[in-house]
C-alpha positions in Angstrom: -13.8 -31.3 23.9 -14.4 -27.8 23.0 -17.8 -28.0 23.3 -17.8 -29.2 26.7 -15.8 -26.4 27.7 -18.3 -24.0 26.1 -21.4 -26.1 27.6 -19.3 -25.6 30.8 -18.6 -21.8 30.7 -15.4 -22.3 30.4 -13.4 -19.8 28.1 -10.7 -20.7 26.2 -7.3 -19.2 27.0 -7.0 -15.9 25.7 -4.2 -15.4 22.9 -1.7 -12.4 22.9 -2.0 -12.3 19.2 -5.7 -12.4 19.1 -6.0 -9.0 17.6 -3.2 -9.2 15.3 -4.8 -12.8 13.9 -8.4 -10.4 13.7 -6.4 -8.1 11.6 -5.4 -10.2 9.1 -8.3 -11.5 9.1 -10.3 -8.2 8.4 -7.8 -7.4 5.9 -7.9 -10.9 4.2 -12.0 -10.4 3.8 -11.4 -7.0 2.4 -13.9 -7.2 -0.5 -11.1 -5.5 -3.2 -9.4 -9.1 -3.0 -11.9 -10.9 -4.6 -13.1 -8.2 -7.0 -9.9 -6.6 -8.1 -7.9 -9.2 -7.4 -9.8 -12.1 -8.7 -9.0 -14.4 -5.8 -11.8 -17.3 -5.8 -14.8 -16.1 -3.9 -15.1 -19.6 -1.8 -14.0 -20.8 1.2 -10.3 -22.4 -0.7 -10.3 -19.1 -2.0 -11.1 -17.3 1.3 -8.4 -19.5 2.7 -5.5 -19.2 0.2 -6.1 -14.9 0.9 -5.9 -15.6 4.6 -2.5 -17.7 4.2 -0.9 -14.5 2.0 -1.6 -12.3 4.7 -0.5 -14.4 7.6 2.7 -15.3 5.5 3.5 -11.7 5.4 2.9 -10.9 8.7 4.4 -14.4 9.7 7.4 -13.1 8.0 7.2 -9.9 9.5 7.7 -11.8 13.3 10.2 -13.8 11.8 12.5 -10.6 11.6 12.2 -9.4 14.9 14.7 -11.4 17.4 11.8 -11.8 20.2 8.8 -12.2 18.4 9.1 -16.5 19.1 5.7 -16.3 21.9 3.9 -13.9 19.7 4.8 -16.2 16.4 3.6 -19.2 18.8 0.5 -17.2 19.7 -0.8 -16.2 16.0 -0.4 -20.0 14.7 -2.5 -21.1 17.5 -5.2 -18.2 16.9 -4.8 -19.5 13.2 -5.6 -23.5 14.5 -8.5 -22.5 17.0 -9.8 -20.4 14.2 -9.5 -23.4 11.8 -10.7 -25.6 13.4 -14.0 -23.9 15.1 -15.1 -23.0 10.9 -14.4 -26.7 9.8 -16.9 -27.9 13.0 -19.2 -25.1 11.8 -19.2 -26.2 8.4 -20.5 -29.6 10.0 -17.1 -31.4 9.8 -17.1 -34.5 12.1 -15.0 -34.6 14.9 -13.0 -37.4 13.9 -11.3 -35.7 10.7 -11.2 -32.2 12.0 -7.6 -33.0 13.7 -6.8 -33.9 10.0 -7.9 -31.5 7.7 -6.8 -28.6 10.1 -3.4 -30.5 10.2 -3.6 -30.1 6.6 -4.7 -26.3 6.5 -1.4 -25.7 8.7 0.7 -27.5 6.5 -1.0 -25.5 3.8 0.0 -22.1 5.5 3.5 -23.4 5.7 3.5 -24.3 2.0 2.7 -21.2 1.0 4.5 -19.2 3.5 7.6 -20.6 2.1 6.6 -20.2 -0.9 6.2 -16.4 -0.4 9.3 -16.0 1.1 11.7 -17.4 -1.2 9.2 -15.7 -4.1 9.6 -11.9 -1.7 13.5 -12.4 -1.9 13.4 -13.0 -5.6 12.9 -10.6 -8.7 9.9 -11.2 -10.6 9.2 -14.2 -8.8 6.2 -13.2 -7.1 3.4 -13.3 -9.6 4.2 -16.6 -10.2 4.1 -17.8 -6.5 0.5 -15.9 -6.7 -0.4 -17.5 -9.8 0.0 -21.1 -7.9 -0.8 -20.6 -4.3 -4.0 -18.2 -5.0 -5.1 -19.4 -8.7 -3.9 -22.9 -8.3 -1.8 -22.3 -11.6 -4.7 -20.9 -13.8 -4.1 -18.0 -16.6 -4.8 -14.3 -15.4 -4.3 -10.9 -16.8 -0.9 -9.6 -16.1 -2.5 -7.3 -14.8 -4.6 -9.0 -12.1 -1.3 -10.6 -10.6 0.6 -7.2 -10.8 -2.2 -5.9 -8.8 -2.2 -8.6 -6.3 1.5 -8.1 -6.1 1.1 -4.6 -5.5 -0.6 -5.2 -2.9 1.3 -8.1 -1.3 4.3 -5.3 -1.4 2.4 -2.5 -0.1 1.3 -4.8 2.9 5.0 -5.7 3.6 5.9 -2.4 3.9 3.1 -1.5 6.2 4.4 -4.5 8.4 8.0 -3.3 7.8 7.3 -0.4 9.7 5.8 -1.9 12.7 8.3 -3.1 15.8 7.0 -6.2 18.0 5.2 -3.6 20.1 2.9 -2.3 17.6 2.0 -6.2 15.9 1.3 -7.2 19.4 -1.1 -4.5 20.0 -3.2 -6.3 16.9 -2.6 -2.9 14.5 -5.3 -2.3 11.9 -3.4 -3.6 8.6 -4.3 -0.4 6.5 -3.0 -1.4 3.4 -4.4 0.8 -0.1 -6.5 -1.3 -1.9 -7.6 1.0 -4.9 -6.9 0.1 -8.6 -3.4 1.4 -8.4 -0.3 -0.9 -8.0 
C-alpha cells in the first residue's frame, strides 16, 4: 500500500518524533561503534546498535509522566523505518509484516534487557555481550567501552525534559577512546 501512496503523491503522516528517531539514528551510524566498539559491521549488527540507542532513549520517555504520544510516535518512526529498509533490501511484501513484527519484538527484548541490566551493578556488559555480540568473547575492554558509552548517553538523555527530546536534539555523546 505504501507504494501506491507514493505513486499517488500522497505523504505519509508526519511523525512528532521524526527528528528524535533521526537522532538516534545518526548516532547509532556513528562510525566509533563499529571500530572501537566492535559491534558487527552488518545490517544485524547495524540493527542491534540501533535497538541500544532507542532503548536508552525509550527509557528516557519512559521517565517523564507525559511522554506516552511522543513514546507512541518514535515506535512508529522505528516501524515505518523498518519496514521501508526490509522492502529496499527486496523483501516481499507478504513477509515484511513479519519480520518487522519480529524487529519490534527484538527492540522490546533488548530494551528490557537494558533496563533491568541499567538498574543493576555490573550487569551491563553482560547484557552487551548478548544483545550486541550474540554471547561471543570480547576484550574487557571493548565492552567497558561500549558501556561507557551506553552511560554517557544516558546521562546526555538524563538531562533533557520532554521539550528538548521532542525537538529531535542532536545525541552528542563523546565517542573517543576514553570510558
Amino acid at each position: 500500500m505504501r507504494w501506491l501512496k507514493a505513486l499517488l503523491g500522497i505523504a505519509p503522516p508526519e511523525r512528532p518524533a521524526r527528528g528524535l528517531y533521526e537522532a538516534a539514528i545518526a548516532l547509532a551510524r556513528r562510525p566509533q561503534w563499529y571500530t572501537r566498539g566492535q559491534a558487527p559491521d552488518t545490517v544485524d549488527g547495524r540493527f542491534d546498535v540501533l535497538a541500544l540507542v532507542l532503548s536508552l532513549v525509550l527509557r528516557r520517555l519512559d521517565q517523564l509522566e507525559t511522554a506516552g504520544p511522543l513514546t507512541r510516535s518514535l515506535l512508529e518512526c522505528f516501524i515505518d523505518d523498518m519496514d521501508s529498509s526490509l522492502r529496499e533490501m527486496g523483501v516481499g511484501d507478504l513477509s515484511v509484516g513479519k519480520q518487522v513484527k519480529a524487529m519490534v519484538d527484538g527492540l522490546n527484548g533488548r530494551r528490557l534487557a537494558y533496563d533491568v541490566a541499567l538498574d543493576a551493578a555490573d550487569a551491563l556488559n553482560d547484557a552487551l555481550r548478548r544483545n550486541l555480540f550474540r554471547g561471543a568473547d570480547l576484550p574487557p575492554d571493548t565492552l567497558d567501552w561500549l558501556a561507557g558509552r551506553v552511560r554517557a548517553l544516558e546521562r546526555v538523555l538524563d538531562g533533557m525534559d520532554l521539550a528538548m527530546l521532542a525537538a529531535g536534539p542532536a545525541l552528542a555523546v563523546e565517542m573517543g577512546e576514553g570510558a
